[in-house]
C-alpha positions as CSV (number, residue, x, y, z in Angstrom):
1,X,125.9,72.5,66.6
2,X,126.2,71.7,63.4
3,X,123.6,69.9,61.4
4,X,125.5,66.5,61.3
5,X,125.5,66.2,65.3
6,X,121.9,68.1,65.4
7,X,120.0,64.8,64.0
8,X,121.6,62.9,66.7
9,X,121.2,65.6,69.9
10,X,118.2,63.9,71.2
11,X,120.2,60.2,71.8
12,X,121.4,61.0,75.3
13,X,122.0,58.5,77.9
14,X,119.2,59.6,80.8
15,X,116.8,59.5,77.8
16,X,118.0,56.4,76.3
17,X,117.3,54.8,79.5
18,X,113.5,56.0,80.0
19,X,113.2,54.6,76.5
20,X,114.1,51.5,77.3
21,X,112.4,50.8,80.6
22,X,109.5,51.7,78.7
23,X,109.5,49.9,76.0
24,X,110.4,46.6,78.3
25,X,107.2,47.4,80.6
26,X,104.7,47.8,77.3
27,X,106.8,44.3,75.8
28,X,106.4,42.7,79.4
29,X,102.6,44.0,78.9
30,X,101.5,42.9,75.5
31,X,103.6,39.8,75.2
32,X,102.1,38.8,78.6
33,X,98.4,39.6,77.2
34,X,99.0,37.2,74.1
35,X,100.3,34.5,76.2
36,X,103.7,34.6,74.2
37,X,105.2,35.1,78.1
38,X,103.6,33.2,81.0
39,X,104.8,35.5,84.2
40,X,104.6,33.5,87.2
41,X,104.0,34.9,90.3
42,X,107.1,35.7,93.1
43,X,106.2,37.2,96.2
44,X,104.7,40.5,95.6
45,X,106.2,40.6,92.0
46,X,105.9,38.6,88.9
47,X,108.8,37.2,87.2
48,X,109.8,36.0,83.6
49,X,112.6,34.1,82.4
50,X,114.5,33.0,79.3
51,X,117.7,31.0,80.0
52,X,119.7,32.3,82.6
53,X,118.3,35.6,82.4
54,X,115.1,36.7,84.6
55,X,112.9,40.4,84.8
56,X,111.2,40.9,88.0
57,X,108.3,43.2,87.7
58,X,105.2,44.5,90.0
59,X,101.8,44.7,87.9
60,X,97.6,44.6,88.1
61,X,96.4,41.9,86.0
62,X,92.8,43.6,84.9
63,X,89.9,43.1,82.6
64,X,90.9,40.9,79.7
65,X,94.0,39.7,80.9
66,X,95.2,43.1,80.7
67,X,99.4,43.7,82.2
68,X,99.3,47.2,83.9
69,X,103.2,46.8,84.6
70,X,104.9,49.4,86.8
71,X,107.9,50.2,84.6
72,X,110.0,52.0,87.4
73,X,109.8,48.1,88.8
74,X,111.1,46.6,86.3
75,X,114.8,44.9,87.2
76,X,116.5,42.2,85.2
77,X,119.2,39.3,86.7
78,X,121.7,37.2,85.1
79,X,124.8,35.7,86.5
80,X,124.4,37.8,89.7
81,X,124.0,40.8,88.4
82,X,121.0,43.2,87.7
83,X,121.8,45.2,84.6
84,X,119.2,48.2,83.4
85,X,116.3,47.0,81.0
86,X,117.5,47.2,77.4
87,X,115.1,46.3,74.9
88,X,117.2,45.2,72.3
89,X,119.0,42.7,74.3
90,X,115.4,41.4,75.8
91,X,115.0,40.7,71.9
92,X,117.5,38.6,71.8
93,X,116.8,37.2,75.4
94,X,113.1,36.0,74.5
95,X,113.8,35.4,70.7
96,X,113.0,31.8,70.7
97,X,109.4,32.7,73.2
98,X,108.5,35.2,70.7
99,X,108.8,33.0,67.8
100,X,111.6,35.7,66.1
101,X,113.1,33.9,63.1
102,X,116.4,34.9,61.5
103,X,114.6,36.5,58.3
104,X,112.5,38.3,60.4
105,X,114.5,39.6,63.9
106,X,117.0,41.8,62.3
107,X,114.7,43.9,60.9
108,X,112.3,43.5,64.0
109,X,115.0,44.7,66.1
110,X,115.9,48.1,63.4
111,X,111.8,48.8,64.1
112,X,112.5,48.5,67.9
113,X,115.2,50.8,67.5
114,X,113.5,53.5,65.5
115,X,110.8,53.3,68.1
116,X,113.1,53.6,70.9
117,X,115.0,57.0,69.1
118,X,111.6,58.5,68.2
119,X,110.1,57.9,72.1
120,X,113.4,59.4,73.1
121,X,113.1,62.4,70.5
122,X,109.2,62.9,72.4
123,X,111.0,62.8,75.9
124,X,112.8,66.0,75.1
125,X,109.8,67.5,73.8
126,X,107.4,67.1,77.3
127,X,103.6,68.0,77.0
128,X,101.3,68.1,79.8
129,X,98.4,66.2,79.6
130,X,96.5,69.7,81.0
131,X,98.3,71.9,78.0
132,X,97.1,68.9,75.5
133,X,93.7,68.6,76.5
134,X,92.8,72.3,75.2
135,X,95.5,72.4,72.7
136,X,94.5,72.6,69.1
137,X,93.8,69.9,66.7
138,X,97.2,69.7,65.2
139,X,98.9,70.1,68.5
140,X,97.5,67.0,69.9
141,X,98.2,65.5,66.8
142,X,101.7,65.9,67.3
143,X,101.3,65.3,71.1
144,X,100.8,61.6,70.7
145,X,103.2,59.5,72.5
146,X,102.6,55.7,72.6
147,X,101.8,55.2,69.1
148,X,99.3,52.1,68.3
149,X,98.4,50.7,72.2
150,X,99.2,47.2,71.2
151,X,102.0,47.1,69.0
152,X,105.1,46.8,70.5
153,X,107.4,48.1,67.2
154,X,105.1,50.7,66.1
155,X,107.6,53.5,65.4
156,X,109.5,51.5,62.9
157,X,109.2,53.7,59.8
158,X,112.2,52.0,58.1
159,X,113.2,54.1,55.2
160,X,113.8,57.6,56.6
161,X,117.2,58.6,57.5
162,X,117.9,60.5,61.1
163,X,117.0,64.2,59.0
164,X,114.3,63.1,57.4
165,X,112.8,61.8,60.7
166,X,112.9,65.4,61.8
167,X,111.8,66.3,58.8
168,X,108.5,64.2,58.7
169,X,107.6,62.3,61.7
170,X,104.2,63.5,62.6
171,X,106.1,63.7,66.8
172,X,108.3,66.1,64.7
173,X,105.6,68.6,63.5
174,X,107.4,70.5,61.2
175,X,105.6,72.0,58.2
176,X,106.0,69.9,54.9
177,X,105.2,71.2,51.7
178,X,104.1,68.3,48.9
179,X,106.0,67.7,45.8
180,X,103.4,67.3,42.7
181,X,104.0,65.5,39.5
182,X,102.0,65.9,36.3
183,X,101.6,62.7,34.7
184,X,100.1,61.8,31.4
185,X,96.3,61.1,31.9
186,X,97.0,58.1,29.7
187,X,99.2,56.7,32.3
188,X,97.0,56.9,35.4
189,X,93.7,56.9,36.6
190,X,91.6,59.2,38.4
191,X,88.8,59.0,39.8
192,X,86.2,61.0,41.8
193,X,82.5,61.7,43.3
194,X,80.2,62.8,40.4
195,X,79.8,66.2,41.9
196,X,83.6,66.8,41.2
197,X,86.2,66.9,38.5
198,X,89.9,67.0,38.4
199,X,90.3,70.5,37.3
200,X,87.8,71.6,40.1
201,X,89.5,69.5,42.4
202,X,92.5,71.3,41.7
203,X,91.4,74.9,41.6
204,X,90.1,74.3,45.1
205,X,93.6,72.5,46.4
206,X,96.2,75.1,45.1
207,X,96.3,78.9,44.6
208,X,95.6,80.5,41.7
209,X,99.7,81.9,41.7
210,X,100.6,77.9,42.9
211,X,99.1,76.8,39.6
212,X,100.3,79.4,37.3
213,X,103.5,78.2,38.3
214,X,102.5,74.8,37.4
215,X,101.4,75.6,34.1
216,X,104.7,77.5,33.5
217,X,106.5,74.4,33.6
218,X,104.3,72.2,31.5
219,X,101.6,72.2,29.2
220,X,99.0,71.5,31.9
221,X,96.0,70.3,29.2
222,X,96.5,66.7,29.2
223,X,98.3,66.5,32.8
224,X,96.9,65.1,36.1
225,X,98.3,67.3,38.8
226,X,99.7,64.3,41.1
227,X,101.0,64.9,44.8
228,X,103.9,63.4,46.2
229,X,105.4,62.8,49.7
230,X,108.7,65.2,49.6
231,X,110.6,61.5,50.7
232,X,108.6,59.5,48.0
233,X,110.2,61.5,45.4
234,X,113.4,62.1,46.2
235,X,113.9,58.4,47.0
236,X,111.8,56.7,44.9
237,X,110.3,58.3,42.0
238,X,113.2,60.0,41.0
239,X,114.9,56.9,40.6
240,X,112.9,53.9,40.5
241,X,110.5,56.0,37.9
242,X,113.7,57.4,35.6
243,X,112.4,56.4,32.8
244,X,109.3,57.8,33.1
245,X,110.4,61.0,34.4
246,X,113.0,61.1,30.8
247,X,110.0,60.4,28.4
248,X,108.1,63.4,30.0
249,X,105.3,60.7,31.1
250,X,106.3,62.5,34.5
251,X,106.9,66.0,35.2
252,X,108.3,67.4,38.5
253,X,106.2,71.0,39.2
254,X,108.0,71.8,42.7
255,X,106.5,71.8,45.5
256,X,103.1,73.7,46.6
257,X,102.9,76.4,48.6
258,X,100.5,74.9,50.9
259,X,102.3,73.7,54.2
260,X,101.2,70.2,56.1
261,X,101.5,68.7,58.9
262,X,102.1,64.9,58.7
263,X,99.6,63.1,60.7
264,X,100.0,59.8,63.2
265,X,99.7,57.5,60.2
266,X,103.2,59.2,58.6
267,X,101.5,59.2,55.0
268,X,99.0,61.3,55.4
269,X,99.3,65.4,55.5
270,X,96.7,68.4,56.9
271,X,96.7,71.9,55.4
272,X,97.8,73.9,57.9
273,X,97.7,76.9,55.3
274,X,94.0,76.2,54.7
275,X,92.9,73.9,57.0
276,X,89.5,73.5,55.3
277,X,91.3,71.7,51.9
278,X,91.6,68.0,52.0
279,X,93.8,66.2,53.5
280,X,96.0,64.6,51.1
281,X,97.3,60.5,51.5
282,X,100.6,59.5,49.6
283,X,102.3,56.9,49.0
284,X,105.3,56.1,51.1
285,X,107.5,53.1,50.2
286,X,108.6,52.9,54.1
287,X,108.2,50.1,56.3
288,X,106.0,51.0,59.4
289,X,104.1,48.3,61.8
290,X,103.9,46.0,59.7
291,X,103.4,47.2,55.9
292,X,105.1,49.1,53.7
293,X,103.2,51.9,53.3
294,X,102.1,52.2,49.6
295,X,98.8,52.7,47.8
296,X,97.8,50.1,45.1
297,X,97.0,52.5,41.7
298,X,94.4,49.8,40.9
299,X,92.6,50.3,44.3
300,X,92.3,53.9,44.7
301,X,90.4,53.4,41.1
302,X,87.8,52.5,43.1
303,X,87.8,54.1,46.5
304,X,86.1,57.7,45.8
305,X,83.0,54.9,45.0
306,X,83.3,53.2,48.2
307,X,83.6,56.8,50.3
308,X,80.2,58.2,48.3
309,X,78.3,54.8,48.6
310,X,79.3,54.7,52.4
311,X,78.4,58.6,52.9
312,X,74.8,57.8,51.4
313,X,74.3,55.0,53.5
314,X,75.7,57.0,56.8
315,X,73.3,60.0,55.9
316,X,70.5,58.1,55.3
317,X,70.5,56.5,58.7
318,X,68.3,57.5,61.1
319,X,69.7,56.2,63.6
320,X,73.7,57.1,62.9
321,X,72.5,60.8,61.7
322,X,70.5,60.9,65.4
323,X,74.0,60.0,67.1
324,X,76.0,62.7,64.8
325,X,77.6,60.1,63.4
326,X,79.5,61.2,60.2
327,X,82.5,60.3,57.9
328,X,84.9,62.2,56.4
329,X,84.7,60.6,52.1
330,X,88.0,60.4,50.2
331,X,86.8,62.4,47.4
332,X,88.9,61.6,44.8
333,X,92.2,59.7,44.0
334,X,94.8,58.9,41.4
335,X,97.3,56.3,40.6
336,X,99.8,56.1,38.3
337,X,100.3,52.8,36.0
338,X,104.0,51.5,36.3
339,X,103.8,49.5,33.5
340,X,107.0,47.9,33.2
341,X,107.2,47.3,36.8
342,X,103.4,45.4,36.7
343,X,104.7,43.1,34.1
344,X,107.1,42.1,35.7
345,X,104.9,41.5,39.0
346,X,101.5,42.6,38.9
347,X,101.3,42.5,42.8
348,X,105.0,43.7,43.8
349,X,105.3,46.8,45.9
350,X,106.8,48.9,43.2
351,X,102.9,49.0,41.5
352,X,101.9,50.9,44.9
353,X,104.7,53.7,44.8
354,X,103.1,56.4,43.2
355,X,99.5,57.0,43.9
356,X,97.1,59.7,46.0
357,X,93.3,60.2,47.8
358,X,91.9,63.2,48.9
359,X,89.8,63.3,52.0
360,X,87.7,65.8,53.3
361,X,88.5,68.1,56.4
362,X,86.7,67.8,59.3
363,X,87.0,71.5,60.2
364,X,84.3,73.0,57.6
365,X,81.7,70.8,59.6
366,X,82.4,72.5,63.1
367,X,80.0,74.3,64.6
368,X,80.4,77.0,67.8
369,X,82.2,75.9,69.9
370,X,83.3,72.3,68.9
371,X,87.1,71.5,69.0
372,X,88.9,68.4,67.2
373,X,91.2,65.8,68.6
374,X,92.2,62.5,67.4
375,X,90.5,59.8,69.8
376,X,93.9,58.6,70.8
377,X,94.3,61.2,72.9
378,X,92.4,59.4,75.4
379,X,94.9,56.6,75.7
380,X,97.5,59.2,76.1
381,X,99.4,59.4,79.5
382,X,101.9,62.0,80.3
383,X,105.7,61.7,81.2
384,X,104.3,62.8,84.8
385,X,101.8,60.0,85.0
386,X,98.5,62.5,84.2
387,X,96.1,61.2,81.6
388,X,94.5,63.3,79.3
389,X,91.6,61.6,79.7
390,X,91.4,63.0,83.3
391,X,92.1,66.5,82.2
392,X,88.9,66.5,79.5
393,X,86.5,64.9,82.7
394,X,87.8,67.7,84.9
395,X,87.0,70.3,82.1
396,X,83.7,69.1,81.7
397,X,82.7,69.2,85.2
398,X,80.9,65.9,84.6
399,X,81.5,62.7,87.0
400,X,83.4,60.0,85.6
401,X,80.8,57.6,84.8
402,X,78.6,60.1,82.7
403,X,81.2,61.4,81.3
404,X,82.0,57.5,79.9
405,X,78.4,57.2,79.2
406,X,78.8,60.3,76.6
407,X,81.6,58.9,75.2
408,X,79.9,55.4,74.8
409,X,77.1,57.3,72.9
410,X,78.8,58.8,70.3
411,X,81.9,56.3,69.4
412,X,80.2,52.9,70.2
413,X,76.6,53.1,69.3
414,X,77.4,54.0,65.8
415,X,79.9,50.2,65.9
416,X,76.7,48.3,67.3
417,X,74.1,49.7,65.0
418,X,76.6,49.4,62.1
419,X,77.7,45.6,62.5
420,X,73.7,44.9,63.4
421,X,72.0,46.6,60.7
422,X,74.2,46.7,57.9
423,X,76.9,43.7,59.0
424,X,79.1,47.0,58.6
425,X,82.9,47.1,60.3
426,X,85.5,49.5,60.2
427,X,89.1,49.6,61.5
428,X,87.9,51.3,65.1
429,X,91.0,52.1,66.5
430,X,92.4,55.3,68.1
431,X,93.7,57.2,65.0
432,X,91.1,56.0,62.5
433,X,88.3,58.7,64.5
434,X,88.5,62.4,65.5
435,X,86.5,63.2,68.6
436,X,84.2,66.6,68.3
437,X,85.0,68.1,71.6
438,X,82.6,70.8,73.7
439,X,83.7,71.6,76.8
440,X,85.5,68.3,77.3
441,X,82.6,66.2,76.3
442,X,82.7,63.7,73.1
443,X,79.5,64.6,71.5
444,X,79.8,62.5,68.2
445,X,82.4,61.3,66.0
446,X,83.6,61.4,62.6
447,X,85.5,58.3,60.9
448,X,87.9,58.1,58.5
449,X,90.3,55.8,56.8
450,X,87.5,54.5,54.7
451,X,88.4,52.8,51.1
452,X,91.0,50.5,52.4
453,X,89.3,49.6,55.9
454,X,85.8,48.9,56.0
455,X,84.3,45.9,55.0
456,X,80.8,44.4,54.5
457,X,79.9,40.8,56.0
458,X,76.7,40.6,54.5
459,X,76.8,37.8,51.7
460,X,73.6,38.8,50.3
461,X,73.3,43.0,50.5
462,X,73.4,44.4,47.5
463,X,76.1,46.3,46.4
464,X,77.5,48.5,42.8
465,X,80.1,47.1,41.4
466,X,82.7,49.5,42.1
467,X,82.2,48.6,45.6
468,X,82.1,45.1,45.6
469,X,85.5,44.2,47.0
470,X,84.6,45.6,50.3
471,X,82.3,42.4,51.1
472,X,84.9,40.2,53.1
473,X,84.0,36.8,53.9
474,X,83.8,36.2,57.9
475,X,82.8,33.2,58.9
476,X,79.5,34.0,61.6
477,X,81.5,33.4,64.9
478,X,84.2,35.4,63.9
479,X,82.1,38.4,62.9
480,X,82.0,39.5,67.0
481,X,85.3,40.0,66.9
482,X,84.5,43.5,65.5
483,X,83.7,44.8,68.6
484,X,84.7,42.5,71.0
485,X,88.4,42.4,70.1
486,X,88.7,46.0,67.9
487,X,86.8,48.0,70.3
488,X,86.9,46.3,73.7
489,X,90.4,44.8,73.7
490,X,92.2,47.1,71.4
491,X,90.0,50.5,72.8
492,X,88.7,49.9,75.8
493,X,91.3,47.5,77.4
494,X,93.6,50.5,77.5
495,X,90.8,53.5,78.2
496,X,89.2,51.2,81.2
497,X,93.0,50.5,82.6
498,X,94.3,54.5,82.7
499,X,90.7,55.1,84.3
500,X,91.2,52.2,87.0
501,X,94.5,53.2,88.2
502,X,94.3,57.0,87.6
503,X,91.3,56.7,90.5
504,X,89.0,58.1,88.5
505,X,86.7,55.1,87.6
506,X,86.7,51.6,88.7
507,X,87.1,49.0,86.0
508,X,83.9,47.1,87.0
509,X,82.0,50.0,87.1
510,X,83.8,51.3,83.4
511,X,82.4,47.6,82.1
512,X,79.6,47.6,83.9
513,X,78.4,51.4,81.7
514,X,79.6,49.1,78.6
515,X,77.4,46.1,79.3
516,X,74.3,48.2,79.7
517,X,75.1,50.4,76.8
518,X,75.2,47.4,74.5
519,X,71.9,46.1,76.1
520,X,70.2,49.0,75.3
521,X,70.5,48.8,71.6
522,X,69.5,45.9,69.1
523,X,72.9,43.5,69.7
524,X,74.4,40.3,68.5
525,X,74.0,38.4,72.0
526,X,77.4,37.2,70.9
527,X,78.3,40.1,72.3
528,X,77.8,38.6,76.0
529,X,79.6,35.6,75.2
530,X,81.4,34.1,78.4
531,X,84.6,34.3,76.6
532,X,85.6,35.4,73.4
533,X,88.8,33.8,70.9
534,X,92.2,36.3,71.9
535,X,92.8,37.8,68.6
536,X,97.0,38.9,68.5
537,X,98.6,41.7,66.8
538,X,102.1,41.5,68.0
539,X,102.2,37.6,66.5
540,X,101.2,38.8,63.4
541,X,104.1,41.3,63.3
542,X,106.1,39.1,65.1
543,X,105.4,36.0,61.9
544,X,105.8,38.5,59.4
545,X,106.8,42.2,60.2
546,X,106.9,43.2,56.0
547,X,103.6,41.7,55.2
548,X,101.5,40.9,58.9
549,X,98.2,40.8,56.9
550,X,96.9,39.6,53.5
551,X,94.4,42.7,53.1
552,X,92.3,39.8,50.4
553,X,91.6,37.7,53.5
554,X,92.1,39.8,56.9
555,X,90.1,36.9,58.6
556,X,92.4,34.1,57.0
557,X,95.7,35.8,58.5
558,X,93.9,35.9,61.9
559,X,96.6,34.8,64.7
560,X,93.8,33.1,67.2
561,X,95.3,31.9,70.5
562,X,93.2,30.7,73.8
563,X,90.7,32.9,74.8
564,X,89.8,35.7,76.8
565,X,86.8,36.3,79.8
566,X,84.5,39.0,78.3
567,X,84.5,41.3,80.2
568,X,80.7,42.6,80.1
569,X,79.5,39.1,80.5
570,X,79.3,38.8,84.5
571,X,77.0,42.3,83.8
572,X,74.6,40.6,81.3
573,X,70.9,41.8,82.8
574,X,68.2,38.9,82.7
575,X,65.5,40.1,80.3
């Protein structure tokens, strides 16, 4: 086969079909749970309809208005005839429900289609939950299935061609080595903890042979060593930055010998040569779920200030250092200053094309007999049905409900006492945290994703200058929405549904061990509100699917719509 029909293999019609049923079911799902569809019921069955077309369906509606479709039930009607599920044309059925302008639906329905290729790429590629759940840290990694739980599009990456997809989707796990620049140090910025330096930093990254070659292609002494996504520079830098690269202001080095392995968020890359090196985040001027995934020079100026204030504040805790609670600190970053291109637009995506952090590795901080995986590996079903979940309870030989309990003790009692004692939030979702593993057990966790995702609510808290724009404005009945819509409705939603129906905990009994963890620790009794405001992702992508959020004002680009029954509420203990 040659490679021109290679990139293409994995489109076959069985597959193609499995795709698309299941797409339909998580669309049926999500678009159901931000009342953008309104299924009514039909017999044993729900139904929807747009026009002359109809999908019949079976589902449990759960906890928090929560869809749990059965996708192999899925059948769809017009003009007397019940055609297979295709996603593209339910698109194009529901346009006007969804909201799907002309600007914004072609390109919606590209992202649908990436996403539908890359799930059918995964199908060829099976995994058992039971051969994930004691694979390595990397393996699971690339073991991911689903994507983010919530969104709908969220395989779009718009930008790579049908090679580089195998080339560098993280599904794809094949071993990427970074392109690095040198760029004169009086065209970018770097930035790091005290304790380090750029020529440190670099001694510790690449080999002593890696950066001999380096130096044999440029005088070194007034270079920042720069690394690059392999895409980024063959598609971007190369040519959007030609004139930079002719005056010398940028040098191409080669690659490093290091190989990576791209992680769920595309951008980002682990050593797999040395695993205990950073990981390293690039710039990639692709369009994934929403964004198009750059990095702003100007704000990774700041970000090694944000990771070292945050670290101080984590370790001097008493009460997150009790629960193992720990980060891993982007250590050091650089940006490059397109001039030309920020006077002609100070704000435009070409200012966010070429820049870099360096975050720390969580495998220096194991000790015996602690394993890594990403914490979405808990959402993760197999193609057989099995979740992993499941498989990590049976390891641990623990029942269900203390096993939940553990797990409530290391990732959510570091949320509460965060958000009480420090008005403190972070972006809590599956790939943001690595669960430490022993013997299936979650026995703390380590956040990451730090400079561009957490934020301070406190109007008054002091804070150093350099880390000043992390204090967001959130007006006081919105702040709950940290945990009850990042946590319970983005998280737990999803983790309380595959226990439910996989039989191996009932969902009042999941909410219930959520209810009297919260009580149990100094709370916002906003937290056992009735009901709580139904925050949506999919409209946001939906509205806007280039720019979903203005990152100045997250709470101003908020798509609030009805409500939602808290779920812990009917568990609130009298005091």
């Amino acid at each position: 086969m040659s490679a021109v029909t290679e990139v293409v293999s994995h489109l076959e019609p069985a597959r193609w079909a499995v795709a698309n049923r299941r797409l339909v079911r998580k669309a049926l799902a999500e678009f159901s749970h931000e009342r953008l569809l309104d299924p009514e019921p039909d017999g044993d069955r729900w139904v929807v309809r747009a026009g002359p077309v109809e999908y019949r369906f079976a589902a449990q509606r759960l906890a928090l208005d929560h869809w749990h479709v059965d996708a192999d039930s899925i059948t769809r009607h017009r003009d007397g005839v019940a055609p297979e599920p295709d996603a593209l044309d339910f698109f194009l059925e529901f346009r006007e429900q969804l909201g799907l302008t002309d600007e914004v639906l072609p390109v919606y329905l590209e992202e649908i289609t990436s996403t539908l290729a890359g799930t059918t790429f995964k199908l060829g590629r099976p995994v058992s939950s039971k051969e994930l759940a004691r694979a390595g840290f990397q393996d699971v990694e690339a073991g991911m299935t689903e994507g983010h739980p919530c969104f709908v599009a969220n395989n779009g990456r718009l930008g790579f061609d049908a090679a580089e997809y195998r080339a560098y989707a993280p599904e794809a796990a094949e071993p990427v080595r970074l392109v690095w620049l040198a760029v004169r140090r009086d065209r970018a910025t770097f930035s790091c903890s005290p304790d380090l330096d750029h020529d440190a930093l670099v001694a510790a990254e690449l080999d002593p042979a890696t950066l001999e070659r380096f130096a044999g292609v440029v005088d070194l002494g007034d270079r920042y060593l720069l690394p690059v996504h392999p895409w980024q520079w063959w598609n971007r830098i190369a040519v959007t930055f030609a004139a930079d690269v002719a005056r010398g202001d940028i040098v191409c080095l080669g690659e490093g010998d290091d190989a990576h392995r791209a992680q769920q968020s595309v951008r980002t890359f682990f050593n797999t040569s040395v695993p205990e090196r950073h990981y390293v985040k690039t710039a990639l001027s692709v369009l994934n779920m929403g964004f198009v995934r750059g990095l702003s020079a100007r704000y990774m100026e700041g970000t090694p200030a944000i990771n070292d204030w945050l670290h101080e504040l984590v370790t001097g805790d008493e009460v997150l250092a009790g629960l193992g609670f720990t980060i891993l600190r982007e250590r050091a970053a650089i940006g490059y200053h397109a001039t030309t291109y920020a006077a002609a637009s100070p704000s435009s995506p070409y200012t966010k094309m070429l820049a870099a952090l360096w975050r720390e590795s969580p495998v220096p901080g194991l000790a015996p007999g602690e394993r890594l995986a990403t914490m979405a590996s808990l959402l993760h079903v197999d193609d057989e049905g099995n979740a992993l979940v499941g498989e990590l309870i049976a390891e641990s030989g623990l029942a269900p409900a203390d096993w939940l309990a553990r797990y409530l003790d290391a990732y959510l009692a570091p949320l509460l006492h965060c958000l009480h004692a420090h008005r403190l939030v972070f972006m809590p979702h599956g790939e943001n945290l690595i669960l430490v593993l022993r013997d299936g057990v979650p026995t703390r966790v380590i956040m990451k994703d730090i400079g561009e995702e957490i934020a301070v609510m406190d109007p008054d808290v002091a804070l150093p200058p350099a880390v000043e724009r992390i204090r967001v404005e959130v007006p006081a009945h919105l702040q709950p929405l940290s945990i009850l819509t990042d946590v319970f409705d983005c998280v737990f939603r999803f983790l309380a549904a595959t226990m439910h129906t996989g039989g191996l905990l009932d969902q009042d009994e999941f909410w219930s061990a959520v209810a009297d963890h919260v009580a149990a620790r100094p709370h916002d009794p906003a937290l056992f509100a009735d009901r709580f405001a139904l925050s949506c992702l999919n409209r946001l992508q939906l509205r806007n699917n280039r720019q979903m959020v203005d990152l100045a004002d997250p709470a101003g680009s908020l798509a609030i719509v009805g409500e939602l029954d808290n779920p812990i509420a009917p568990h609130r203990r009298n005091p």
